[in-house]
N, C-alpha and C positions, 0 to 999 in steps of 0.2 A: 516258218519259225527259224528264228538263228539263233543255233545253237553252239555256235565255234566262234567265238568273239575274243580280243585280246582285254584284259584286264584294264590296260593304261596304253593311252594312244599317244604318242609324240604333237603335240601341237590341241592337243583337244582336251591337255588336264586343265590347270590352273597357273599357267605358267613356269614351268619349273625349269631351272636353269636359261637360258634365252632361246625355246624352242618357239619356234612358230606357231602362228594355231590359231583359233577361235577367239572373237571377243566372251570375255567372261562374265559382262555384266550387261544387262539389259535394260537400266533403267536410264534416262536420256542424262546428258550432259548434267544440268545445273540443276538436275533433283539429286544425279548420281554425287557427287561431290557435296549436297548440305545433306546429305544421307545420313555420312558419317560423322558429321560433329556433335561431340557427347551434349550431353543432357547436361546442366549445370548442378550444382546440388542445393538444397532448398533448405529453408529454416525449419526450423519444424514446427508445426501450429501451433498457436497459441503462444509463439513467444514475444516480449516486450514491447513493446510498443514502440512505435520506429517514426519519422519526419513521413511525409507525403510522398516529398521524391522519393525516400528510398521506399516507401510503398510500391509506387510506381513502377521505379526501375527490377524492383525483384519481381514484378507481374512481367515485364517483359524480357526478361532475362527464359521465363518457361519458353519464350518463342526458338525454337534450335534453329537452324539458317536453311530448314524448307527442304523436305523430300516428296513428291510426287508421289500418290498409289500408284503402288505396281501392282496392279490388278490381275495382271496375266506373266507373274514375274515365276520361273518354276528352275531358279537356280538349286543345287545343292549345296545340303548345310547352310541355311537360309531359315533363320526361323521364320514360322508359320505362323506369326500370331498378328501381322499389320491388320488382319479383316477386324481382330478385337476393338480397335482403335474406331472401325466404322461407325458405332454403334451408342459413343460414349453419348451420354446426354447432357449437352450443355445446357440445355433448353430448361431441366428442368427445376434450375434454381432461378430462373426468370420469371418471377410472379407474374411482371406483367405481360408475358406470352405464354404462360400455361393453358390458356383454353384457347386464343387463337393466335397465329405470328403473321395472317395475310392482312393485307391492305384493302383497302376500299377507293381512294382515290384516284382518280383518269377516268379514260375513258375504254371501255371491255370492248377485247377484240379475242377472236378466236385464231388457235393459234394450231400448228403441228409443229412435231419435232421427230430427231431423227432416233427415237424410240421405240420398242417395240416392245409391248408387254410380252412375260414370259412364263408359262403357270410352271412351274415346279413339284416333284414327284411330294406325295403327303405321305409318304413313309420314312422310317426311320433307317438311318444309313448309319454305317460301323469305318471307325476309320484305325488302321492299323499301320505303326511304325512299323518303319521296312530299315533294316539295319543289313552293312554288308560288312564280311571280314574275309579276306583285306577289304578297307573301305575302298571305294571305286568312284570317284572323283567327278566323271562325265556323266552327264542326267541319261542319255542317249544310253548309255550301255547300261546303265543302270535299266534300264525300261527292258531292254534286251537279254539281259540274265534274268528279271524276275520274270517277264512275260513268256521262258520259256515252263513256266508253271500254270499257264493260263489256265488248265482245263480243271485246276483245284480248286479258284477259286470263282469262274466264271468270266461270261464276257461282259455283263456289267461291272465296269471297276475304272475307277480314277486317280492316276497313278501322279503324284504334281514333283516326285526326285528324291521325297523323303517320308512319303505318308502312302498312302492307300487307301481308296475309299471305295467299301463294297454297299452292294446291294442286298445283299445277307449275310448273317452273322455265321461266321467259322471258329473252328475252335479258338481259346483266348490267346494262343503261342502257338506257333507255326515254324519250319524250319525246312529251308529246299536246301537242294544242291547245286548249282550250277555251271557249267563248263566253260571255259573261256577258249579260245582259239590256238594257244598251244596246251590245250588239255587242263590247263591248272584248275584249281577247287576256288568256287567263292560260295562262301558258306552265305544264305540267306537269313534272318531273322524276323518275321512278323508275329509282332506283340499288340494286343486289344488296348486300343488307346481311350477311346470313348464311343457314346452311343450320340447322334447326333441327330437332331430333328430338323425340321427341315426348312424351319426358319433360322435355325444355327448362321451367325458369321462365317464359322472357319465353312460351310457348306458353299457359299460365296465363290470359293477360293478355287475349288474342287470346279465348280460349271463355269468359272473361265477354262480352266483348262481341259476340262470337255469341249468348249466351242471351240478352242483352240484345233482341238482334233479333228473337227469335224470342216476346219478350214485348210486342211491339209487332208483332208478326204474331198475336198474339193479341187486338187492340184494346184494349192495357191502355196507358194516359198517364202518361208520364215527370213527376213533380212530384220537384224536388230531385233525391236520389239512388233514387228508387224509382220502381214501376209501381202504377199503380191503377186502378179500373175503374170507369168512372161508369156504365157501365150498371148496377148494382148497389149506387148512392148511397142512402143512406138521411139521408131529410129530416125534420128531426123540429121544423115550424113551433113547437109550441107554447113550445119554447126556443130556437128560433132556431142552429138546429143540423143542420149537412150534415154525416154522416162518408161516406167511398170508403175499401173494402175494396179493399187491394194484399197486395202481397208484395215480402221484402226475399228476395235471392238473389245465393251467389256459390259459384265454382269453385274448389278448392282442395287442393291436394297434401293426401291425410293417411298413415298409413302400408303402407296397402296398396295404395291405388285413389287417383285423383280421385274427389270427390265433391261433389254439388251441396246445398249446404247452403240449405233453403226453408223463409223464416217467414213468418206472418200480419205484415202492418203495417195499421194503419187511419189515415189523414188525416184532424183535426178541422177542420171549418171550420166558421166563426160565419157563419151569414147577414149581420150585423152589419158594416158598410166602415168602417175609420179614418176617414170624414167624418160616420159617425154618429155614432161617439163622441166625434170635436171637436165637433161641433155641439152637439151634447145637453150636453155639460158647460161651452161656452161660456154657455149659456141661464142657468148658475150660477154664474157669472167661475169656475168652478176650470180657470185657465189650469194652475197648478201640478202639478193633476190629470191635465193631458193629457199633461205630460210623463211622467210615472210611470208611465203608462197604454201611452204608445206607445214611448217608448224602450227599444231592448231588446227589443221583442218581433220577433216573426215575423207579416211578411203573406204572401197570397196574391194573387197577379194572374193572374186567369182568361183573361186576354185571351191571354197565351204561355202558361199552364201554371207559374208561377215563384214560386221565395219569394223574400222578400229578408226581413234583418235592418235596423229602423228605427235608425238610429243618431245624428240630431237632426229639428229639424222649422224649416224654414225660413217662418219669419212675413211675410220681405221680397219673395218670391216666389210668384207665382199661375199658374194655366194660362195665360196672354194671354203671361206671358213667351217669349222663344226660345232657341235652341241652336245649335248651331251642327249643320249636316248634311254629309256626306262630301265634299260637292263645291262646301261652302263657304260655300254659302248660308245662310239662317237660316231658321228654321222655329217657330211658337209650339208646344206642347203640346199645345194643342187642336186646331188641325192635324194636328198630326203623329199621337197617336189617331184621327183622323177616317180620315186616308187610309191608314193601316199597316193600325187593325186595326176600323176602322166601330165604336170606341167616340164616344158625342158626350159632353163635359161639361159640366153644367148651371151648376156653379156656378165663377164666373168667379176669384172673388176668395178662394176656399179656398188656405191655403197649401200647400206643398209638403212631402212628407216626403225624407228624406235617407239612402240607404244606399251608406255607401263605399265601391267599389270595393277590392281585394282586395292586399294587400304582393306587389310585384315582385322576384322574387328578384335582389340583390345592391343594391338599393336603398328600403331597409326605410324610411331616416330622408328618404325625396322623399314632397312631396305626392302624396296619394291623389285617385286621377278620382273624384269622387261620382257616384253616379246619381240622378236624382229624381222622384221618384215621385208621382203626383195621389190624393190620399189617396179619392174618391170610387172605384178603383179599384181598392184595394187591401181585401183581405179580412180580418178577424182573423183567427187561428187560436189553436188553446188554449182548454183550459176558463177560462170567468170566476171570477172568485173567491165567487159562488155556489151555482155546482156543483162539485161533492165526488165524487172518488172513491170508488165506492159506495152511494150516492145511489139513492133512486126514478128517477131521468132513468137512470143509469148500467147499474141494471136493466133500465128501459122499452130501451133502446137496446141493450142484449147479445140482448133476446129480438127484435128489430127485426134485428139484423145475423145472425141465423142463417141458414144454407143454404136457398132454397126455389125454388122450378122452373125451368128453364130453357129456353130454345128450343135443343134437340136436335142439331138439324140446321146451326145457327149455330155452337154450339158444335163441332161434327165437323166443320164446315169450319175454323175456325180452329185447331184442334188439328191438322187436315192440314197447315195451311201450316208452323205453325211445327214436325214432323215434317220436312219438307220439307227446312227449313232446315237441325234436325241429320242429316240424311240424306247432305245435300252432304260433310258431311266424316266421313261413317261413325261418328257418337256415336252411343251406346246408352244410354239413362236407364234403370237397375233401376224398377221400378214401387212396389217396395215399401220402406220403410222398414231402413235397416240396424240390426243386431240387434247389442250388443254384451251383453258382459258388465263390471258392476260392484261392487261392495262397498258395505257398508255398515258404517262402524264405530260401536263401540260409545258408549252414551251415556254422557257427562259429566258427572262427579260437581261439585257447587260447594258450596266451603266458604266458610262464613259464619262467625267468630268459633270456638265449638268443636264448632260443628255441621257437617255437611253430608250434602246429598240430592240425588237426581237429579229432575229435572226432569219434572213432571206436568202438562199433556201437555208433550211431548217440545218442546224449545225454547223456552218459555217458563216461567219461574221466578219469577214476579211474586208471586206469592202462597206460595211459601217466604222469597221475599226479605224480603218487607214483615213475617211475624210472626217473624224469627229475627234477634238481635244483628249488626248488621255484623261485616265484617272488620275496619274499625278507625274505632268510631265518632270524631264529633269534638264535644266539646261546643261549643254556641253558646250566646256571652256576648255582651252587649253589641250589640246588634244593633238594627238599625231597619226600622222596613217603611215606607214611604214611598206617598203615594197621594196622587191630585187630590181636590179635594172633593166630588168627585160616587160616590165608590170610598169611601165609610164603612162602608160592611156589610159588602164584598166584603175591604176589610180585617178586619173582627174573624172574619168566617167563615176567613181565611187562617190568624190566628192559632189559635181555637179548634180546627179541626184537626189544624194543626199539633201543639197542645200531648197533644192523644189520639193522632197514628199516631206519634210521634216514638218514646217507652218502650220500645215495643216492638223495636224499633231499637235500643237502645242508646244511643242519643241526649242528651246532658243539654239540654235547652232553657229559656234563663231568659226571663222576660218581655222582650216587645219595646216598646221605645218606638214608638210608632204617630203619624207627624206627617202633618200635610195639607198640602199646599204646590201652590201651582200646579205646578211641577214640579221633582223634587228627584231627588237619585241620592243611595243608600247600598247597601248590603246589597242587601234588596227592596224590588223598585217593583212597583208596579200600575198596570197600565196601562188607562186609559179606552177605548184600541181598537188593532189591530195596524197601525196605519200608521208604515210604515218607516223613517221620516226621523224620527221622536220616538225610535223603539228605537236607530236608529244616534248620536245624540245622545247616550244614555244612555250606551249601550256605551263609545264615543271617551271618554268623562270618566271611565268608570270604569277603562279597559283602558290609558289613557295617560298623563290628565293626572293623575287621584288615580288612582292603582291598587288596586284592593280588590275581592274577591271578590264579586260580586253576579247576584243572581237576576233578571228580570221575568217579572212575571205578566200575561197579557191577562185583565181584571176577567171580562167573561163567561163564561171557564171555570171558574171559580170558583161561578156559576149554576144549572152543571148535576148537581144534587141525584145523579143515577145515576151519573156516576164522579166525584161531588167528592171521594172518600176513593183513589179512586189517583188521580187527580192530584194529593192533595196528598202521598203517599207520595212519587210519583217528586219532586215538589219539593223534598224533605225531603231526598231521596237526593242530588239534585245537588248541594244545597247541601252534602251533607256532601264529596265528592268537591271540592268547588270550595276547601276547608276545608281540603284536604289527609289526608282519610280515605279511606277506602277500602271496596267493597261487597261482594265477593265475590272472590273465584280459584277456577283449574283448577290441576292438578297438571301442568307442562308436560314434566317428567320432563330438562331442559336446566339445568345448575346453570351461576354464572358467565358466563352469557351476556347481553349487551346486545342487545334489538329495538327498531329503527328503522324507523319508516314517513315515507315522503316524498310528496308529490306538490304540485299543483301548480293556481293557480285563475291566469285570466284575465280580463283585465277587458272585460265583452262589450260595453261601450259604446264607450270610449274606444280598447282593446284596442291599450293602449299599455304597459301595468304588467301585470305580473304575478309572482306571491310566491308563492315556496315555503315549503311548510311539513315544516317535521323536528321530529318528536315521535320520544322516545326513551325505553325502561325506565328506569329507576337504582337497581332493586334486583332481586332474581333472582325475587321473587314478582309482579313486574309490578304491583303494586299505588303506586308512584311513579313519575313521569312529568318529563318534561324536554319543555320545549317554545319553540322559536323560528323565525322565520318571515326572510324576506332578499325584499327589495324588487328585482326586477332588470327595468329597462328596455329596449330592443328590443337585442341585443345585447350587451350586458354579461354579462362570467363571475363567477361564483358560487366563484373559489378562495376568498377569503379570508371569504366567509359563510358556505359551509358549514367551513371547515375550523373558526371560531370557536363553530359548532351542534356539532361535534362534540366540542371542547374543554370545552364550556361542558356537554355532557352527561355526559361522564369525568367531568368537579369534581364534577358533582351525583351521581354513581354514588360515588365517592372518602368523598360525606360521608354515605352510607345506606349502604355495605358498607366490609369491612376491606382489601377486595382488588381486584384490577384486573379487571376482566369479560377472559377467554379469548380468547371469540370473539363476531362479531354476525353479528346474522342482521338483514339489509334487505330489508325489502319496499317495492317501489317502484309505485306508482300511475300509467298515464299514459302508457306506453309503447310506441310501436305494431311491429307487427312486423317494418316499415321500417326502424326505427332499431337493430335487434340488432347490425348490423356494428360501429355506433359503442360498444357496449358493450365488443366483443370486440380492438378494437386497441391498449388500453393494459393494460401490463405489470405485473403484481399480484405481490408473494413475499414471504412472512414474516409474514401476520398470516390468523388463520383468520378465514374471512368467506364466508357465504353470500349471495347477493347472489337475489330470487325477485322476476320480473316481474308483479304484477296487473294483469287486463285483466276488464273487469265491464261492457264494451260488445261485445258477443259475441250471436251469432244461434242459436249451436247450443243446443236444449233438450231433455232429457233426461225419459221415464216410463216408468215400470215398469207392467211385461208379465206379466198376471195373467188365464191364462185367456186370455177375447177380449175384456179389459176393460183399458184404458190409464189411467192414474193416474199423479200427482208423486210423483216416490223419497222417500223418508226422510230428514231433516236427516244429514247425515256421509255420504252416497253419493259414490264416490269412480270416478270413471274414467280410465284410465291406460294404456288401448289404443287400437285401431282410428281412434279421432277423433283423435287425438295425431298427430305429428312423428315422424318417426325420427330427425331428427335435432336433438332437443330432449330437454332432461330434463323433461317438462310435462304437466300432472293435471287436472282438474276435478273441482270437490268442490260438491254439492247442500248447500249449511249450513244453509240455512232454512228452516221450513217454511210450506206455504201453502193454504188451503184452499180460497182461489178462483184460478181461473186456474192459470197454467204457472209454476214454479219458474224461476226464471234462476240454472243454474250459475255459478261464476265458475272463470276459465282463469288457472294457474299455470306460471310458465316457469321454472328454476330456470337461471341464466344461465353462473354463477360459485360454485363449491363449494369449499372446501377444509376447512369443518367435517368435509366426508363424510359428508352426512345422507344413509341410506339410504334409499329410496324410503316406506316405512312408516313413518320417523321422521317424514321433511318433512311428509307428508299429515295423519300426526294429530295433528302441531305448531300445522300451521295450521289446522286444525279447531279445535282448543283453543283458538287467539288470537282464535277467532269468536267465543267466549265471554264473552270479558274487553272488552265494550264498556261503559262503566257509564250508558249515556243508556241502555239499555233492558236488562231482564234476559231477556233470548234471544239467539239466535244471529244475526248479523249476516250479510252477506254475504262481507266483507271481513275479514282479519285485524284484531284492536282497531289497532295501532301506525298502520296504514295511513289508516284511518277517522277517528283523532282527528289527523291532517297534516290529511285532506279539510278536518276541521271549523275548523281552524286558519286554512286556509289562507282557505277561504270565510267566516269572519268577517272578516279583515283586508280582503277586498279587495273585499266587499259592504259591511262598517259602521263599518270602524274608517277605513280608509284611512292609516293612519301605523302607526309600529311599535308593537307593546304595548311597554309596562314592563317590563324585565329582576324586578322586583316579583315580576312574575307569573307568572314560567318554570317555578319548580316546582307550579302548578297548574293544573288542567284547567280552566283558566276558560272556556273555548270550547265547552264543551259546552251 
C-alpha cells in the first residue's frame, strides 16, 4: 500500500508552467486534434423550408472533423459519456433495414477474426463518483490515495480517474482520508451515481479498463495508448534499431456477445536521441535540417515510458534554466532529472525541444502550457528515410521478431494473476477465435475506351491499362519539361519514353520544349532530390498563383532502368487525368447520381488550421470530378463553404449532363463513433441522399479458414454479421489485396438512407468506387470520392497552405 504520496508531481500534472513530464493525452494524432472541434449549431426542427443544397449542406455540416473511440482512454476530468454515443440507433429509421442489413450476394466463405467472445458478469454493478479536495490532477495518484481505502470497499472495483465501479452496493456518500507524502490531508468524496446493469454502455468503459489491468499484471508497459513488452525487445545494433512487440486491445458491444478485439502492434525506436541528430547536423550548419527533422515527429522518453509530438525547438533555453515547482519554488532541469528520475545531463548548453500541451475544452483560442523537453533524452521513433518498407532490415527484423522460448513457469504466473483479475468480476474469455461467415463478390470488369477486361491478377490492372486506349485520352500540346542542369539525361530519358508508352494509350504527344533553368515551374519539373520545401514551392505557384496542370518528377527514378517504363506509364496516366481525361470505369449500375467524398487534414505542427476537402462526380460515369477545399480555423462553421462546394459542384455537373443528378451518395472520412449522435439530430426531407461513415483506423482483421491453414480473404470479401452493430446499418469490405502481411478491412456505417440502397446495392457500389482511383490501377481501400478529398485535402495543408485556384476545380490536380 502507499500511503505517503505527494499531492502534485512536477512534470506528471497537466502542464503547468513549462515543466517537463508526461504526455497528457492518449488519443492518437488526427483523432486527437478533430476531437476538439465544436459541434456547429443546428436549426431547429421543423423550420421553413430551405433549397436542396442547403438541405444538404446543413446534413453535413453534423459531420465534426473525426475523433476516434478512445475505448481504453482513462484521462482525468474527461467526461464519461463517449460509450453513450455506441449505442445510438441509426438503423432504426431505415425501413428498408429494419428486419435485415446483410446481403446475400458472392460467393460464402468462412471466415476467423481476431475476436474473442467474452461473457460478462449478470449482475448489477454500482458506479460511484470519486471527488478529491484539493482536486489531484494525476490518474496515478489518484488511484493511490483512494486505494489506500481498498479494504472498504473490496477487491472487486474499477477505478477509470473519475468514477468507481463496485461490485456491491455501499453506503449512498462515502468520505476517506488520505495522506499524501509530506503528510497533507486529501479529503475523498464517493457519492452513488447509478445502478448499472450489465448490458449498460458506460459498463463498456469500466472492462477496458479492467483489461487494461490485467495487461499490466502481465508485466506488459503502458507507451501512449498501448501495452508492450520489453522483455521481448528486439535490438538490432547494426541499424540502430529497438522494436517492443505489444498489443492494441478493446471491449466492445457487437451483435451477439461482448467481444475482445486483440491486435499485434510493435513500437519502433531508433537508438538514435534528438541531441544526436542536432548535433550531427549542427557539425554541417544544416540548422534548417533540424527543423524538418524534429518538428512534427514523435519522440520517446524512457525515463516515464511517454511520447510527445515536437512541435518547435527552443534555441533560447538550455538545461541550467528553471520552472517553476508545485510549491513555488524553482528548480533547473537538470535538477529536476537528477532527483525525479536519476537521469544526469551532460550537455549543459543543448536547446530545449517543445511540446504543447493539449486544447482545454471551452477554451480553445487561450494560450497553451508548453512542456519541455531535453532533447539528450528524448528517443526518435519511426523509420529513417533510409529504410524502406520491405527492405533487407525489414526482412532481417520480421524473422528477428518471431515467437521463440519462453520461461514457462513466469509465464503461468503472470497469466494466473491476470486470470485473477477477470475472475473477480466472473469474465470468461473464449479461448479461440470467432468464426464468422462472409462473401466474396465477384470481380470487376474495367472499361478502357471500347475494350474492357477483368483484372489479372485480381486487383491489379496495370498491365491491361498500359497496352489498351484510355477511356478518354487527352492530347498533349505545347508542353514543357523543365529541369536544373544537373537533370539533362534524366530529361531526354523522360521524354524518349514518354514518346514509346504514350501510342499505345491513346495519347497524342507532340514534342516538348526542354529548358534548363535553375528552377522553373511549368507543365513537368524534374526534380534534383525530394526535399519538401522545393516541391511545395513548385506546387504553391502552380496550384495558386499561375494555375496549370503539372507533374514533378524526383530525377533518380527515372534511373532505375527495371521499372523506368511503368513509371513512366503511370506518369503519362496522371498527366492525362490532370488534362481532364480520363483512364478507365466500372459499371456502377446507379444512373443520375452525384458522389461526394469529404474529409478532413490537420495541421500537426501548428494545429491551428485545418481544410476540408469535397471532391465530387459531375458526370454519371464518374470519370469528371469537381474539387474544392474551405480553410476553417479553431471554431469556425463551414455553412457557407460547403454550401458554395456544393453549388459549385451542381454548375459543374449542369455543364457535363443535361440533367439534375437524383440523388447523392456521401461518403465521409474521419468520423468516430462518438460523434454518430451529432449526425442524427438534424432534420433531413425531400432530397434523396445517402449519407456512409468511412472508418479505415480499425483493429479488427479478417482470414480465411482453409483446412487448418489461415490466409487474407479475397479483394471484394464482405462482412455484415456477428462483428457488426445491431443497431447500425454497417459492413466491412476486404478490397485490396495483399500478399505480405494481414489485409486491413475498412468499416462502413450507412447513417442516413433515403436512396434505399439495399444492403447488396450499398456493398457492391462501394466495392466498385475502390476501383475508380486513377493514381493506381487496383483497388484501393477506400472508395475513389473519399480518397481524392484525403488527397485534396493533404496537399493544401502539407504544400500549398492557401486556396487553390477556382482554375483548377475541374481537375484532379492533386493527385
Amino acid at each position: 500500500r502507499v500511503n505517503a504520496l505527494r499531492t502534485t508531481m512536477p512534470g506528471r500534472g497537466r502542464g503547468r508552467g513549462t515543466m517537463p513530464g508526461r504526455a497528457r493525452n492518449t488519443m492518437p494524432g488526427r483523432a486527437r486534434r478533430r476531437a476538439d472541434q465544436p459541434i456547429p449549431q443546428r436549426e431547429a426542427p421543423g423550420a421553413a423550408a430551405v433549397s436542396a443544397v442547403k438541405l444538404i449542406v446543413s446534413f453535413m455540416l453534423e459531420i465534426p472533423a473525426g475523433a476516434g473511440l478512445q475505448a481504453l482512454s482513462v484521462r482525468p476530468k474527461r467526461r464519461a459519456g463517449v460509450f453513450q454515443d455506441l449505442v445510438v440507433n441509426t438503423r432504426q429509421n431505415l425501413e428498408h433495414v429494419r428486419l435485415s442489413k446483410t446481403g446475400s450476394e458472392g460467393k460464402a466463405v468462412k471466415l476467423v477474426t481476431n475476436h474473442f467472445r467474452l461473457t460478462c458478469p449478470q449482475l448489477i454493478a454500482y458506479k460511484y463518483n470519486v471527488d478529491f479536495k484539493p482536486d489531484v490532477d494525476d490518474t496515478n495518484l489518484r488511484s493511490q490515495l483512494l486505494f489506500q481505502h481498498e479494504r472498504v470497499f473490496g477487491i472487486s472495483h474499477i477505478f477509470d480517474g473519475n468514477s468507481l465501479l463496485l461490485s456491491q452496493r455501499l453506503p449512498n456518500q462515502m468520505e476517506f482520508v488520505s495522506y499524501t507524502l509530506s503528510r497533507s490531508i486529501v479529503k475523498i468524496t464517493l457519492q452513488l451515481s447509478k445502478e448499472l446493469p450489465p448490458n449498460h454502455p458506460d459498463c463498456v468503459r469500466y472492462y477496458n479498463v479492467l483489461f487494461r489491468r490485467t495487461l499490466r499484471q502481465m508485466n506488459l508497459k503502458q507507451i501512449g495508448r498501448h501495452y508492450y513488452d520489453y522483455r521481448k525487445k528486439c535490438v538490432m545494433l547494426d541499424h540502430g534499431l529497438e522494436v517492443l512487440p505489444g498489443y492494441i486491445t478493446s471491449i466492445l458491444p457487437y451483435e451477439n456477445s461482448l467481444t475482445l478485439c486483440a491486435d499485434l502492434s510493435h513500437k519502433l525506436l531508433r537508438l538514435e536521441t534528438a541531441y544526436d541528430l542536432i548535433m550531427r547536423l549542427k557539425e554541417n550548419n544544416e540548422f534548417a535540417k533540424i527543423k524538418e527533422e524534429l518538428v512534427g515527429s514523435i519522440v520517446f522518453t524512457r525515463y516515464n515510458n511517454r511520447t510527445y509530438r515536437v512541435d518547435a525547438i527552443d534555441w533560447n533555453q538550455t538545461p541550467r534554466d528553471t520552472f517553476p515547482k508545485s510549491d513555488g519554488g524553482q528548480i533547473t532541469y537538470v535538477q529536476y532529472y537528477k532527483q525525479k528520475y536519476n537521469e544526469y545531463i551532460t550537455d549543459f548548453k543543448q536547446p530545449l525541444l517543445v511540446s504543447q500541451g493539449r486544447w482545454k475544452k471551452g477554451r480553445r483560442l487561450m494560450p497553451r502550457s508548453p512542456i519541455r523537453l531535453v532533447p539528450q533524452l528524448c528517443y526518435l521513433t519511426g523509420l529513417t528515410g533510409t529504410i524502406q518498407r520491405g527492405s533487407s532490415i525489414m526482412r532481417e527484423l520480421s524473422a528477428k521478431m518471431r515467437p521463440g522460448p519462453m520461461n514457462r513457469s513466469r509465464v503461468l504466473k503472470e497469466d494466473q494473476n491476470a486470470q485473477r483479475e477477470l475472475s473477480r468480476w466472473s469474465f470468461v474469455l473464449d479461448p479461440d477465435f470467432l468464426s464468422i461467415s462472409g462473401r466474396t463478390l465477384k470481380e470487376e470488369r474495367i472499361f478502357q475506351h471500347k475494350d474492357s477486361f477483368e483484372a489479372d491478377p485480381p486487383a491489379d490492372w496495370l498491365k491491361g491499362s498500359k497496352s489498351t486506349s484510355l477511356l478518354r485520352a487527352v492530347s498533349l500540346k505545347h508542353w514543357v519539361i523543365l529541369h536544373t542542369r544537373n537533370c539533362v539525361s534524366e530529361a531526354k530519358i523522360l521524354e524518349e519514353n514518354l514518346n514509346s508508352v504514350t501510342p499505345a494509350m491513346g495519347i497524342t504527344l507532340e514534342k516538348a520544349k526542354i529548358v534548363s533553368c535553375l528552377l522553373a515551374f511549368k507543365v513537368v519539373c524534374i526534380l534534383p532530390d525530394d526535399r519538401k520545401n522545393r516541391y511545395d514551392e513548385i506546387k504553391k505557384y502552380l496550384c495558386v498563383k499561375s494555375p496549370i496542370p503539372s507533374q514533378c518528377v524526383v530525377a533518380h527514378t527515372l534511373t532505375k532502368t527495371w521499372t523506368l517504363k511503368t513509371m513512366v506509364v503511370k506518369i503519362a496516366q496522371q498527366m492525362n487525368c490532370k488534362m481532364g481525361g480520363a483512364l478507365w470505369k466500372v459499371e456502377t449500375g446507379l444512373k443520375k447520381t452525384m458522389f461526394v467524398g469529404i474529409d478532413c487534414f490537420h495541421d500537426i505542427v501548428s494545429r491551428q488550421k485545418s481544410i476540408a476537402g469535397f471532391v465530387a462526380s459531375t458526370d454519371e460515369e464518374l470519370t469528371k470530378w469537381y474539387s474544392q477545399c474551405i480553410f476553417q480555423a479553431p471554431g469556425e462553421e463551414l455553412v457557407d463553404g460547403l454550401k458554395n462546394c456544393l453549388q459549385g459542384a451542381l454548375n459543374s455537373w449542369l455543364r457535363n449532363v443535361p440533367h439534375a443528378p437524383e440523388s447523392i451518395v456521401v461518403y465521409r472520412d474521419g468520423v468516430g463513433d462518438g460523434q454518430l449522435q451529432a449526425l442524427l439530430d438534424h432534420e433531413i426531407s425531400d432530397i434523396k441522399l445517402t449519407f456512409i461513415v468511412v472508418k479505415k483506423r480499425i483493429n479488427t482483421r479478417f482470414f480465411l479458414k482453409h483446412n487448418r491453414r489461415l490466409g487474407n480473404p479475397a479483394p471484394g470479401t464482405v462482412v455484415d454479421m456477428m462483428v457488426t452493430r445491431e443497431q447500425w446499418y454497417d459492413f466491412y469490405i476486404v478490397s485490396q489485396s495483399s500478399t505480405v502481411g494481414t489485409v486491413t478491412p475498412t468499416h462502413y456505417n450507412v447513417i442516413y438512407d433515403t436512396v434505399c440502397l439495399d444492403p447488396d446495392t450499398v456493398q457492391r457500389l462501394t466495392y466498385k468506387l475502390c476501383h475508380m482511383y486513377y493514381n493506381l490501377p487496383g483497388i484501393i481501400r477506400v472508395p475513389a470520392p473519399c480518397h481524392y478529398a484525403h488527397k485534396l485535402a493533404y496537399l493544401v495543408g502539407q504544400s500549398l497552405h492557401d486556396q487553390p485556384s477556382s482554375l483548377l476545380a475541374n481537375s484532379l490536380y492533386y493527385l
